[in-house]
N, C-alpha and C positions, 0 to 999 in steps of 0.2 A: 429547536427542530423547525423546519424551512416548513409552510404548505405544504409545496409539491411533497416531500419527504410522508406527511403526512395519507396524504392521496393514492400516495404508491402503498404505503403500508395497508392503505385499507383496500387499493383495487387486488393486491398481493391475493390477500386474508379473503377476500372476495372468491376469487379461481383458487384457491384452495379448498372452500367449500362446494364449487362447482361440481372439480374435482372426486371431490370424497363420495359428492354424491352421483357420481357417473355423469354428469351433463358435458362436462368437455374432457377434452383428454391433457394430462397433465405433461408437459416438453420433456422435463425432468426424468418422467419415469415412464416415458413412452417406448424405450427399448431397455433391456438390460436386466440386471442386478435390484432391487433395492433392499438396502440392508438398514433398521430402525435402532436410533436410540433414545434409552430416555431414563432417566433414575430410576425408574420403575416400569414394567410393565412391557419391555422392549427386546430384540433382542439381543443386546447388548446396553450394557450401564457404562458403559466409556466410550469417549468415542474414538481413544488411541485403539481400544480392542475390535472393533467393526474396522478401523484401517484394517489391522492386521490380519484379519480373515478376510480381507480381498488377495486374490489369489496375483502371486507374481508375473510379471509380462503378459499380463492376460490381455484378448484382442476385446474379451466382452465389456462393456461399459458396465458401472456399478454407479450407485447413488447409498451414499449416508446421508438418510433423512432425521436429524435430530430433533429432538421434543424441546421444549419451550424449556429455558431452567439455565443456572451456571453451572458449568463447568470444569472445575479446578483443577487440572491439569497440564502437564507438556507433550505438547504432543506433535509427533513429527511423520511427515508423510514420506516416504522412502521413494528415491527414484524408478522402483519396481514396479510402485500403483499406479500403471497407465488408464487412462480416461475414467480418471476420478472424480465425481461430482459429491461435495459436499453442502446441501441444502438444510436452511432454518424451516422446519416445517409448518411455521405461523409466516410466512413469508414478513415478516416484521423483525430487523435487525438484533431491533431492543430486548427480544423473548428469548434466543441463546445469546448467551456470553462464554466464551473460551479465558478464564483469567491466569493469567499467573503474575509472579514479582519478582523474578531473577534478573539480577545486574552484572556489567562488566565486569568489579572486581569479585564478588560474591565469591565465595572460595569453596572449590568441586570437593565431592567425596572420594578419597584418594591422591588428592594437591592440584596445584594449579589453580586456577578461578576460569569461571566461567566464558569470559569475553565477550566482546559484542555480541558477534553472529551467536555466542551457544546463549546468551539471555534469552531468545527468543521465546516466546510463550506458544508460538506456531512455527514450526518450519516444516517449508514442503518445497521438497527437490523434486518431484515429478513433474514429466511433461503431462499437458494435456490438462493440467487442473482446472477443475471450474469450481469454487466456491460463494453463493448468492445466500441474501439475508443472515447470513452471523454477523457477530461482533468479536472481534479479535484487541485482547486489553493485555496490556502491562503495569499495573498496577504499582510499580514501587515511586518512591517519591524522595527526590533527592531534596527537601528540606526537611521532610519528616527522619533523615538518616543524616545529619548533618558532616558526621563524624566519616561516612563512606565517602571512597575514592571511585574511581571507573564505575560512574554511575549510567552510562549510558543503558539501556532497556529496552531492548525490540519487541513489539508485541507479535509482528508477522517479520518471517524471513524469509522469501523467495526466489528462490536457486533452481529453476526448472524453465523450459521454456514454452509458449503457447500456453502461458496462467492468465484465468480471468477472474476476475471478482464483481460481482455483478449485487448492488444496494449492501455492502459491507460496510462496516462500518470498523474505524479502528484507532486506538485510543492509546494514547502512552507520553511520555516527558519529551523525552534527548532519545534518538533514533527510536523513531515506534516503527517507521515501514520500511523495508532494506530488501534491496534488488540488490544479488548478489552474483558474481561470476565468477569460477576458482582461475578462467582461462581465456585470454583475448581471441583462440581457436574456434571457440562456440559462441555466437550470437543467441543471450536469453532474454526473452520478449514477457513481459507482463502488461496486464490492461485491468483497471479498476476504474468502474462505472458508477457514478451514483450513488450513494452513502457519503460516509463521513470520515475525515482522515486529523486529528483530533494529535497536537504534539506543540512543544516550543522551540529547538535545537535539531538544524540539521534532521527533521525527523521524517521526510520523503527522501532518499538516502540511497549511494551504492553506484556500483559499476555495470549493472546492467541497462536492457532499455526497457524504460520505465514508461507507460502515458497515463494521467489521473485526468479522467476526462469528466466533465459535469457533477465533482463531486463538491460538497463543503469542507473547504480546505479550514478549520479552526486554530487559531495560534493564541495559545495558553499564557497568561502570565501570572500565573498561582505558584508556581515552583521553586520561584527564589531566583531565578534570572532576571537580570534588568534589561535584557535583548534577546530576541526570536531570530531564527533564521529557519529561512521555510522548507528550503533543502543542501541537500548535498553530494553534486552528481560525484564522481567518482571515475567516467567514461572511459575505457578503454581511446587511447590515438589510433587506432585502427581502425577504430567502428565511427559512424556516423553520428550515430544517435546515440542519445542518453537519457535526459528525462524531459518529459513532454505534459505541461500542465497546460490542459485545455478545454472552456468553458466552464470553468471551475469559480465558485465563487469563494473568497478567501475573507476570512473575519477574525477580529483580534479587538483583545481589551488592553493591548499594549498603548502607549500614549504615542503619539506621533514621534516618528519618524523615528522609532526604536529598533526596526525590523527591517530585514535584508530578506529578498527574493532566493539567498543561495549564498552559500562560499565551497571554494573548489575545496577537495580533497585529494589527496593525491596518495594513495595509501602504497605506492610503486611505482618502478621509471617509466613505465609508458603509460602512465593514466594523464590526459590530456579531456576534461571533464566539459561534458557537454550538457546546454540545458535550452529550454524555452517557454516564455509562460505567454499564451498568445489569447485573445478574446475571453477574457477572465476579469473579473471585479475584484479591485484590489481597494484595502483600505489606506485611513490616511496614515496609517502606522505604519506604511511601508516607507521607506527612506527615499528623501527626494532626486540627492545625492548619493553616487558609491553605494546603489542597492546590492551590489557582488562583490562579497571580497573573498579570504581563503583561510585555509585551517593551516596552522604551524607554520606559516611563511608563505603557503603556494600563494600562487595568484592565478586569477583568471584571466581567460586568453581570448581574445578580440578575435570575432569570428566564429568562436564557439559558442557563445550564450547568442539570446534576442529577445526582443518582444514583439506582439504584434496585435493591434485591435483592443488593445486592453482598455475597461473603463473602471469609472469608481474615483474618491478621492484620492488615490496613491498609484493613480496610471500618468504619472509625468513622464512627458518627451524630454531629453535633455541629452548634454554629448556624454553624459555618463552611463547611460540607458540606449545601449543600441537598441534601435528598433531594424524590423525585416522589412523589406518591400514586399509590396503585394505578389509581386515576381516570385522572390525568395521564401516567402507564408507561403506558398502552393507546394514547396518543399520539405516543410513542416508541419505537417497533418501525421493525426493519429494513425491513419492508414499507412503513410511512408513508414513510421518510425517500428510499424510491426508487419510489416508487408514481409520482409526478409527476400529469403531464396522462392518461398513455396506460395507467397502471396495472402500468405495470414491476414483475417480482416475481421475481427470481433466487432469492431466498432460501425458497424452498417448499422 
């Protein structure tokens, strides 16, 4: 864990006791709802059951404040929970965990297996989400299951538009965080701020548009893969934007030059995947050469990826590493990629 990381958790922990004791007033819970959980003593012991008693299409904002503890559960936020805030009440990531361990092939109750998107150990289709200080984990582990196929594991699945994550933290193998879109009609915008995004494969992921701005991006080599790759946008050819890594610092115990910045995905005909990783500390495990290649055949498309302002052992300039001009970087900021129609701007 970073300093800063540290700093935050305790300036957090700080205005939480301000808070409790009436000296400031808390953002969180300054208008609205707050609904508490906590294995004991709360009122609600799950925290899929405090979703579920937020009342439908409501206009009033609500907050789930959860108590310090794990969590073993699935659980999913329904596109009906409008301005939903779900807050760790120790303002400190590490005190709730949300865990589960369902994988791609896992096989459903009633047939079928579960799939990517349904591994998820969190999913939340609403708009308007805010969720700060949790840990969102996927626990399973494709060497400890040797003999399993379709191991991919989402720990967060994000299918709503106008989601923030603010010092989350989120942990899993092969796809842990997926921005997801059923439809190139709707533009869905996510933004995670600060915390930890913890994976080895493709695991910042998906068709929506995505920015991970100032977070510690960690790339695992415990799992039995000889190669990381850091993501895998998925972009709709209609939309601009797709994923946006910015001021991010990225670290790996992989050995040099084992790791790719991304390979394309192309999960259907019009996905044409867009990415950019700009002012961000790369290590030297990132590949000096052919940092982007693609999944089952695709490849990436010249024009669509970039980089820009990167430092660190593994920011080489080179003709296989477009970089953006500074022209072109004034176009790729976290505010473009979630500004939309209505001028969304979490990132100020």
């Amino acid at each position: 864990m970073f300093p800063s990381r540290r700093v935050s958790a305790v300036t957090s922990a700080l205005a939480g006791v301000l808070c409790a004791a009436g000296l400031i007033a808390s953002p969180a819970h300054a208008a609205g709802v707050t609904l508490t959980v906590a294995h004991t003593g709360a009122q609600f012991s799950s925290i899929q059951s405090a979703v579920n008693a937020v009342p439908d299409n409501s206009s009033t904002p609500y907050t789930i404040s959860i108590a310090a503890g794990t969590y073993a559960e699935y659980l999913t936020v329904p596109a009906t929970k409008l301005h939903l805030t779900m807050l760790g009440a120790t303002g400190n990531p590490a005190d709730v965990r949300i865990d589960g361990s369902r994988y791609n092939g896992l096989a459903k109750p009633g047939g079928g297996t579960y799939g990517t998107e349904g591994s998820a150990t969190v999913h939340v289709k609403a708009d308007g989400f805010t969720a700060q200080h949790l840990t969102f984990r996927n626990l399973f582990s494709r060497q400890a299951n040797p003999s399993v196929t379709g191991t991919q594991a989402v720990a967060l699945a994000m299918e709503g538009d106008r989601q923030t994550y603010l010092d989350c933290d989120f942990y899993g193998h092969q796809d842990t965080l997926l921005s997801w879109n059923s439809t190139a009609a709707r533009s869905l915008r996510q933004y995670v701020r600060g915390g930890e995004v913890d994976g080895d494969v493709d695991f910042i992921f998906g068709n929506g548009t995505l920015v991970v701005d100032r977070s510690h991006i960690n790339l695992l080599s415990d799992d039995g893969f000889t190669s990381g790759y850091l993501a895998a946008p998925a972009t709709f050819g209609s939309n601009r934007y797709g994923i946006l890594l910015t001021g991010d610092t990225v670290t790996s115990t992989f050995a040099a030059g084992r790791l790719y910045l991304g390979r394309a995905w192309k999960p259907s005909g019009d996905a044409v995947p867009q990415m950019v990783v700009r002012q961000t500390s790369l290590p030297a495990a990132i590949r000096t050469d052919g940092p982007w290649t693609g999944i089952s055949g695709a490849t990436w498309t010249p024009g669509r990826y970039g980089e820009y302002a990167n430092t660190g052992p593994g920011a080489t300039v080179n003709s296989a590493r477009p970089q953006l001009s500074a022209a072109d970087a004034a176009a790729f900021t976290a505010a473009a990629y979630l500004a939309g129609g209505d001028g969304w701007n979490p990132a100020q």
